[in-house]
N, C-alpha and C positions, 0 to 999 in steps of 0.2 A: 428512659432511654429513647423512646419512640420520638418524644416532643426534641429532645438534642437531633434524632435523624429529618426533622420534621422542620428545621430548625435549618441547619446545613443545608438541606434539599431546599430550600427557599433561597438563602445566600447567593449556592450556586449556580442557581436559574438569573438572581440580578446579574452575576458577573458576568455570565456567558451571552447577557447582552450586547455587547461588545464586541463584533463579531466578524472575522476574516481569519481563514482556517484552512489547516492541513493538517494532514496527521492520520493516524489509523489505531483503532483499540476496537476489538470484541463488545458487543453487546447480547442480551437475549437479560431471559428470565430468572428473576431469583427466586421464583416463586410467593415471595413475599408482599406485600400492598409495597414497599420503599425498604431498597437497600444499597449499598455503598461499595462503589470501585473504583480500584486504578491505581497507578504505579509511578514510579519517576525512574531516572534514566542517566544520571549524572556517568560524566566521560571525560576520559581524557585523552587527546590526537598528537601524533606525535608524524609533524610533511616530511619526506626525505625528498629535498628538491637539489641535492646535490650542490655545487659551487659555484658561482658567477667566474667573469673572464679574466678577474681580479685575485680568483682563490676565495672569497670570500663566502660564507655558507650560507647556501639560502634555506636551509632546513629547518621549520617552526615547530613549537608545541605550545597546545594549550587547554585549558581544561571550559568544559562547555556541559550544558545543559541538555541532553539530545531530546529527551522527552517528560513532560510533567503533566499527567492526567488524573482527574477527576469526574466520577459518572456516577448518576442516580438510574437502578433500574430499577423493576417493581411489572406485578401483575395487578387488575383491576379487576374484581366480579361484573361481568362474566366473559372470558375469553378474550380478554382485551393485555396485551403487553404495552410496555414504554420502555424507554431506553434515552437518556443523552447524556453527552459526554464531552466534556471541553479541555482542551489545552492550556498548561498553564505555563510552558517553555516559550520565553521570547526568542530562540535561537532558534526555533520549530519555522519561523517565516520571516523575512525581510523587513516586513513592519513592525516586527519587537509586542506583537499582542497578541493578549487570548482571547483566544476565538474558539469557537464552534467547530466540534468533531461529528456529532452525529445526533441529531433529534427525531425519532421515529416511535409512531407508535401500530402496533402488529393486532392482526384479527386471529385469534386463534383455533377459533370453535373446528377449525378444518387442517389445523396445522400439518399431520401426517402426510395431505397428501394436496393442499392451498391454504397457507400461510401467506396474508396478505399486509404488507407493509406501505408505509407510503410517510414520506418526509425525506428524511437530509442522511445517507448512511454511503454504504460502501459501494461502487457499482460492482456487480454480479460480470465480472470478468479475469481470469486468471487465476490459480493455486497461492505464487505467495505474495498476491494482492488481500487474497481474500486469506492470507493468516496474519494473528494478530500480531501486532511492533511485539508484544513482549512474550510472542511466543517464536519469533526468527530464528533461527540458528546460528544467523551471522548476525554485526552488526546492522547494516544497512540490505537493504533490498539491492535489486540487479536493476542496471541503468534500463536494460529494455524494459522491464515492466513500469521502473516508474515513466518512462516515456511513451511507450505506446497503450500501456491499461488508463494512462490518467485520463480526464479526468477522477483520478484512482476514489474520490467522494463525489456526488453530483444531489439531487432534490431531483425525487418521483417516487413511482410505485413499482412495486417488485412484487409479484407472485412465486411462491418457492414448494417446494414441497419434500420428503424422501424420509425415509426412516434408516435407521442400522440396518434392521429385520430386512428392509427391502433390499437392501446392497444396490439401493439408485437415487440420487436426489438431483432435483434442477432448480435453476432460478431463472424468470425472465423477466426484464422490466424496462418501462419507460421512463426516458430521464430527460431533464433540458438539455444537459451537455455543457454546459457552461460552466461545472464546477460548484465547489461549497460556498454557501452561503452568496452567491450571484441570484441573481435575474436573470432571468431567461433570455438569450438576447435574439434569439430569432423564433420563426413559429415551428420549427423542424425539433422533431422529438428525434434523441437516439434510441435506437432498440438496442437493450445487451440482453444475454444470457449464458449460461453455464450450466453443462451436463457432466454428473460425476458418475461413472460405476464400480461397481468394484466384484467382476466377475469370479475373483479365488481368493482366497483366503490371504490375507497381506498384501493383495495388487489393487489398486486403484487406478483406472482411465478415465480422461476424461476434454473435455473440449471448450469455449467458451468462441463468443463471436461477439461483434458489435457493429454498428452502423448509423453515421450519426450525418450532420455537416457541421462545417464551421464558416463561417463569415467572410466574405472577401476582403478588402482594404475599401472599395469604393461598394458602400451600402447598395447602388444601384445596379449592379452586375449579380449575374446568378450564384445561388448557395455552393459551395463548394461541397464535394464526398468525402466520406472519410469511411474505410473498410478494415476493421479488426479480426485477426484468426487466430484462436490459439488451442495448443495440443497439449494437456500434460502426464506427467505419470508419477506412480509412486507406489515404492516395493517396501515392506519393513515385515523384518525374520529377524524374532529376538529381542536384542538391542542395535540392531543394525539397521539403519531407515538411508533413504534412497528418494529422493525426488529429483524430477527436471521438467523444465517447459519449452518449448519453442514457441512463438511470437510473431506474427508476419501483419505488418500494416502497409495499406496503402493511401496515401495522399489525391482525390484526385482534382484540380486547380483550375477551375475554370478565368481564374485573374488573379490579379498579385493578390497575397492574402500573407496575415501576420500568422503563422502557425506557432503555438503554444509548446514552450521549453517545461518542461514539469522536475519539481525538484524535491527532494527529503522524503516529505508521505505524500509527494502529490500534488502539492501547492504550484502554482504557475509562477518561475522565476524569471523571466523575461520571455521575447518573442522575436522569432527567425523570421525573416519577409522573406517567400518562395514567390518567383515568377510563376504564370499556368505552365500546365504540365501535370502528368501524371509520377510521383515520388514513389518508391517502394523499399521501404526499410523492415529489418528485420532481427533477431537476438534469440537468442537461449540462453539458459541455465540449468548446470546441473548439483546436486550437492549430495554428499555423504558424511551422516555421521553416527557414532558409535558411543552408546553409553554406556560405561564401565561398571565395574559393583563402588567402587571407590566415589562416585558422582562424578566423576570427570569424563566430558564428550568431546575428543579431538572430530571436528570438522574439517571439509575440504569441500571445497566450490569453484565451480570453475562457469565463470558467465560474460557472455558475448553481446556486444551491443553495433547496430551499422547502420549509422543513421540516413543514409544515402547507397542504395545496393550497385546504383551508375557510378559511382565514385570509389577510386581506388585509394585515397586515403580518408575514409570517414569511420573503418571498425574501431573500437576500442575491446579490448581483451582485459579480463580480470580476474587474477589466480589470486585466492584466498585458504590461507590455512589459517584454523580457529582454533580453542579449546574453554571451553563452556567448564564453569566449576560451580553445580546444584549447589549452595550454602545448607537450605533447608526449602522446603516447597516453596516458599514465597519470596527467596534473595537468590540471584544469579550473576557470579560474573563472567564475562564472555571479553575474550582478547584476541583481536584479527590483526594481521600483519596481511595487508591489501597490494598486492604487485600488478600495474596498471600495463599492458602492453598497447602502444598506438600504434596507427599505420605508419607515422612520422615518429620513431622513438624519443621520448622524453621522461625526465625522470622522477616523478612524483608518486613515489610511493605514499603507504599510510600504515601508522601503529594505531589502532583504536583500542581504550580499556573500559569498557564500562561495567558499570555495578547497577544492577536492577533491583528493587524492592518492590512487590508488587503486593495489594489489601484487596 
């Protein structure tokens, strides 16, 4: 058995050479020298784009791939973790490849209270940034986070530390900024971090922050600022859980620069040209839901996104009702009917169905 896991973990380190990536999945320790994870994600969408000026319906369905991973993690004598993990969904990115989720490997001799990491993983910013795709409640993530937490994967080190017992954990780290599996493209390091507490019994507080640049359009003009804030909370009594974030970024522009569209888990799906200037965008989300004795958990989310706060038609609004049906620990499926409010009404709903199996 060892030499087949021995075997596969060699595979799939060739294949993850291949590499241009988004996506998000958990890592840590299985205590073990080598062991095997991850899930797939198969969906089916169903657009309500209502009628053209003909009567004609422009309403689509189709069935898709949302997510397909595979990860080797393991511990090494003495104190030493790894962790990676690749995508194998071509509808995960634009370029139809698998690529590289997360290559890191952790110092652990100090974990409790300096846990030191450094390679390719998740940046240390926001609540459900930092939960895992196959642990969501909804389908997808809220457009603020994936827009203003991305680059939501980045390459540095992270220092982390916190226990249960403690009821306090942080992370803070320096990263390129430029995203997975990039080159660093300028010499400016981003700083993130995230503080969690959890002062009473079922409440959790907590904060995260960033601060990076991004590149102008003409190489010869100065770095541009980029300043991340985020607040979040979460209450669970029983089977009744309760999370929300609010999100505030600011852009600040010293020349025209291509600012970064971030899409799915994160990946960069094209790019906005901002004149200078200082931008201030901002989003929340809130969600609730309620697990039954029968395994069924009807959700409800409700999450705001405003990419432009000087602009009176840039929010977009998104009310979601869900309900999640536990098959057995390891298969889940979750069905959202997604209602999109714009500042300019149009009408593009969404039916999502997905079935999870997760090893």
């Amino acid at each position: 058995m060892k030499k087949i896991k021995y075997l596969f973990a060699a595979a799939l380190a060739m294949f993850s050479m291949n590499a241009y990536s988004q996506g998000c999945m958990e890592g840590g320790s299985s205590g073990d020298l080598i062991g095997v994870t991850g899930f797939i994600q198969p969906q089916v969408n169903y657009y309500i784009n209502g009628k053209d000026a003909t009567g004609q319906s422009l309403n689509k369905n189709e069935f898709t791939f949302n997510r397909a991973r595979l990860g080797v993690v393991g511990s090494i004598p003495y104190d030493i973790d790894y962790y990676f993990a690749v995508e194998y969904s071509g509808f995960s990115n634009s370029e139809n490849k698998v690529h590289l989720l997360d290559g890191y490997v952790s110092y652990t001799r100090f974990a409790k209270w300096a846990k030191i990491t450094v390679g390719q993983f998740k940046s240390p910013f926001s609540l459900e940034q930092n939960t895992a795709c196959s642990g969501l409640y909804t389908v997808n993530r809220s457009e603020v986070v994936s827009q203003l937490a991305g680059p939501q994967r980045d390459l540095g080190l992270v220092v982390s530390g916190g226990h249960d017992s403690l009821k306090f954990s942080y992370s803070v780290g320096l990263m390129n900024g430029s995203g997975m599996n990039n080159h660093d493209d300028n010499n400016n390091k981003n700083i993130v971090g995230r503080i969690v507490a959890g002062p009473f019994k079922g409440l959790k507080i907590g904060g995260s922050f960033k601060a990076g640049g991004i590149n102008p359009t003409d190489p010869t003009e100065k770095l541009n600022n980029i300043y991340r804030f985020a607040a979040e909370a979460q209450f669970s009594w029983k089977n009744l859980l309760i999370q929300g974030e609010y999100i505030y970024g600011q852009d600040k522009l010293f020349s025209a620069s291509r600012i970064p569209i971030y899409g799915g888990c994160g990946g960069i799906i094209g790019y906005e040209t901002k004149q200078p200037g200082t931008y201030h965008k901002d989003g929340a989300w809130i969600i609730a839901s309620y697990k039954t004795k029968f395994n069924l958990e009807p959700v409800l989310k409700f999450d705001t996104w405003n990419s432009d706060k000087d602009s009176r038609f840039s929010r977009v609004n998104t009310y979601t009702i869900g309900l999640n049906y536990y098959i057995n620990d390891y298969t889940r499926l979750q069905i959202n009917y997604a209602n999109l409010k714009e500042s300019r009404e149009i009408l593009n709903d969404m039916v999502m169905v997905q079935i999870q199996a997760k090893f």
